[in-house]
N, C-alpha and C positions, 0 to 999 in steps of 0.2 A: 458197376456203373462206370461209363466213360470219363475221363476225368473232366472233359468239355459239359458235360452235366451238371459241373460244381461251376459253372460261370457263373457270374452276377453283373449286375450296372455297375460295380464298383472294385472290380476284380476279373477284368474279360478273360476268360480260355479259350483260346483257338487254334489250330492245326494249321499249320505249313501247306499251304496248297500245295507245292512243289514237293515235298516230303511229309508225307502224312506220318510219319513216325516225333516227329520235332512238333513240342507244344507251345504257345508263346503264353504267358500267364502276365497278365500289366493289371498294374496296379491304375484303377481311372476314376483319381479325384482330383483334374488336372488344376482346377480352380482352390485348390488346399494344397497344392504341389504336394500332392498324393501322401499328405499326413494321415498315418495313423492314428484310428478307434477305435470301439470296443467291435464295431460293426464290422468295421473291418476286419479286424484280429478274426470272429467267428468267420465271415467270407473264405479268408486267405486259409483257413486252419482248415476247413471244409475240403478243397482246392487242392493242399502240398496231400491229403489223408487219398484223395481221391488217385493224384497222381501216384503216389506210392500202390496203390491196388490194380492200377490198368497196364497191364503188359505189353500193350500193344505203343505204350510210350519208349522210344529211346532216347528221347533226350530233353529239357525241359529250358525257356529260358524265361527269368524274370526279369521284369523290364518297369518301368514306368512312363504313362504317359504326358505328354506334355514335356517342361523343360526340366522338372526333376524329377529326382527318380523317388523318394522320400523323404520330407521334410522333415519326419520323426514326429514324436504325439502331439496328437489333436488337441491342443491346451482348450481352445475353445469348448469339448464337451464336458470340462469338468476335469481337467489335468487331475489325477492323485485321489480325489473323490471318490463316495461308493459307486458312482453313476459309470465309471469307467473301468470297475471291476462288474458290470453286472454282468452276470450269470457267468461265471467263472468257476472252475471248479476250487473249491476251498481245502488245505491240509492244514490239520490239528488247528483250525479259526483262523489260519492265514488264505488271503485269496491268492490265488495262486501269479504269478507274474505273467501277463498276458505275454508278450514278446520272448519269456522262454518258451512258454506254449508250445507257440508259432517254432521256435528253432531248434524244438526237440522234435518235434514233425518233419521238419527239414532234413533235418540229420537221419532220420530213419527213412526216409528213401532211397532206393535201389537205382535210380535214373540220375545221371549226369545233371548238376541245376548248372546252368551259366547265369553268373547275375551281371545283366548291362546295364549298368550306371550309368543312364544317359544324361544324368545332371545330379545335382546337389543330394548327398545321402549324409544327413545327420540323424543321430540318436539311434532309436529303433532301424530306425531308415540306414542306418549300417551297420548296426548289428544282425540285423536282419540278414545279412550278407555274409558272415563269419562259416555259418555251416553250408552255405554254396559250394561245391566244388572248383570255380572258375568265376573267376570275379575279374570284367573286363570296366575299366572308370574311365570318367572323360575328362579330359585336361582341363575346363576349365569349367570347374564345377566344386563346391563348397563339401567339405568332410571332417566330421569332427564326433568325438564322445565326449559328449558337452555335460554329463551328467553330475559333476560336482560344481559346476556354475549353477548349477539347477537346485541347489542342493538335496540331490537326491544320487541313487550309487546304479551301477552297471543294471541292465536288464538282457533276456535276451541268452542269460547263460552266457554273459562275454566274461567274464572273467576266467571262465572255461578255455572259450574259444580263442579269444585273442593271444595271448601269451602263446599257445599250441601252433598261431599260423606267424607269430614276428618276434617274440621272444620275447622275455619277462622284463628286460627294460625297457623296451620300447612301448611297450603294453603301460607300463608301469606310469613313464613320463607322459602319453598320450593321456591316460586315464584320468592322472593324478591334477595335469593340469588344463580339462579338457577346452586345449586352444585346439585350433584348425589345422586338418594334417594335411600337407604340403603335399600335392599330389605324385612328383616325383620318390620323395622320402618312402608316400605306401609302395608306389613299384619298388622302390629295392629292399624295404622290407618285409616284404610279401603281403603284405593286406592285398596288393594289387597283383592279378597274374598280368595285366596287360593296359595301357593306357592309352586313349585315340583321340582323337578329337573329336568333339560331341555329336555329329552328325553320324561318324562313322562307327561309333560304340554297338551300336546293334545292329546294323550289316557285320558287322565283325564277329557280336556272338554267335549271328545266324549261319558265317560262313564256319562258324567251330560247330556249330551242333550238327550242320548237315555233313560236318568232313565224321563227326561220333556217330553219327544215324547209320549213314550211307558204309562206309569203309571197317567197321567195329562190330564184333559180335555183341549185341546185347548181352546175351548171358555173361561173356566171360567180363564185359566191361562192370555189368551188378557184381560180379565175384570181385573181381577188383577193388571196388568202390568200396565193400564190405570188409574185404582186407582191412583197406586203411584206415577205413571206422571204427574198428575194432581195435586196431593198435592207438589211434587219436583216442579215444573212448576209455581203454582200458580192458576193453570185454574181454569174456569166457577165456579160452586158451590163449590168445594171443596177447593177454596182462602179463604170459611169462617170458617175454624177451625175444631175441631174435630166434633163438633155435624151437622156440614154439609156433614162431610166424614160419620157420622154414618146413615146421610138420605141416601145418595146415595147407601151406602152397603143394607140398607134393602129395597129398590126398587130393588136392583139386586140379593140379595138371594129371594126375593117372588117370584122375575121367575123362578132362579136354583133351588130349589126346585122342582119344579112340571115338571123339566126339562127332558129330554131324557137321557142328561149326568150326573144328581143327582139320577135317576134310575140306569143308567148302573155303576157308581160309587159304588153306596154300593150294589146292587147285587154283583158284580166283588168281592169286598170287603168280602163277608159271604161266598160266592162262590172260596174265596181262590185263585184266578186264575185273570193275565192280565186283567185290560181294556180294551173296545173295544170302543171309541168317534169317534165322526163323527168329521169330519175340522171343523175349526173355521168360522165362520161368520160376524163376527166384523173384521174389517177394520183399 
């Protein structure tokens, strides 16, 4: 299935006319400054499953429409209630946390996500964000894990994530006391890879995913991406430390070498002139 076949009215998928390899995925419930439900969650969970399976994707950007980008959960259908677990998958009588779900989906795709925070992303609505690979915010726009004002604790798998991308105190005082994170404080402590002004946050992502589309072998960029997943994550060989991350890379540069796309990579390169890669392969 193409990954534009998991669109909805509430979750649009569409293609880069100018680079058909770049997907844009927007969240559009501009009138709920695109809060989070249950409805949602199945949409978007549909969407990251679809985009993980279509190889003809290289690069993927989530966005939202209107002036935020997630206002975080839809209190309105029932905040906490069973109506906002339905149909969810259940373990051992617990329903499961919809917003890990979603970001354990996330994390298992092979394609680049840039997330453009074109306005306010609290709650889910930025943790949603955490297993993005690129996360571009806009200056003047609201951010917070508000979850202990709520009385209720992290979703999303951030207590994973966050710690992993800005370190265990910062994680720790944002979490602990969820005020509002000062947008410059996320740029330096990496929640943020890049900050713009809100107009220009997704021209900005669009102008990264087409420099990752266009200039970047698919393959080798998924090999990559799985790298670091794997050492964030803990996985398989690479839980043993650097000298098991340094096997793993020289088993996968002995094939990119002698590969089609380490040929057309530095041709292209003496040759002065665009890349030309074939899709990715890796899943």
């Amino acid at each position: 299935m193409a990954v534009e076949d998991a669109s909805s009215d509430t979750f649009k998928i569409t293609r880069d006319p100018d680079t058909p390899g770049i997907v844009v995925m927007t969240m559009s419930r501009p009138a709920a400054m695109n809060s989070f439900n249950i409805a949602q969650f199945h949409t978007m969970l549909k969407g990251f499953e679809a985009l993980g399976a279509d190889t003809s994707v290289r690069c993927a950007v989530l966005t939202g429409e209107g002036r935020a980008f997630c206002a975080g959960a839809d209190i309105s259908d029932g905040f906490g209630s069973s109506g906002f677990y339905k149909d969810v998958e259940i373990i051992d009588g617990v329903p499961r946390d919809t917003g890990g779900q979603l970001n354990l989906a996330i994390s298992r795709v092979n394609v680049p996500i840039i997330a453009a925070m074109n306005g306010s992303a609290v709650g889910i609505g930025l943790t949603m964000t955490l297993p993005c690979d690129i996360r571009i915010a806009a200056r003047k726009a609201k951010y917070a894990f508000p979850f202990t004002r709520r009385g209720i604790v992290f979703d999303g798998a951030a207590s994973f994530f966050l710690p992993k991308l800005v370190g265990f105190s910062k994680a720790t005082q944002w979490s602990l006391t969820g005020n509002y994170i000062d947008p410059d404080d996320g740029l330096q402590s990496g929640l943020f890879s890049e900050l713009h002004d809100n107009a220009d946050v997704l021209p900005r992502a669009m102008e990264l995913a087409r420099d990752i589309a266009i200039n970047c072998s698919p393959e080798a960029v998924a090999q990559n991406k799985r790298l670091l997943r794997a050492t964030m994550l803990g996985h398989g060989v690479l839980a043993g430390g650097p000298f098991a991350a340094h096997q793993e890379e020289s088993a996968l540069l002995e094939k990119a070498f002698v590969s089609p796309d380490c040929e057309e990579g530095v041709r292209a390169f003496l040759e002065k002139r665009e890349p030309k890669f074939a899709n990715r392969k890796t899943l």
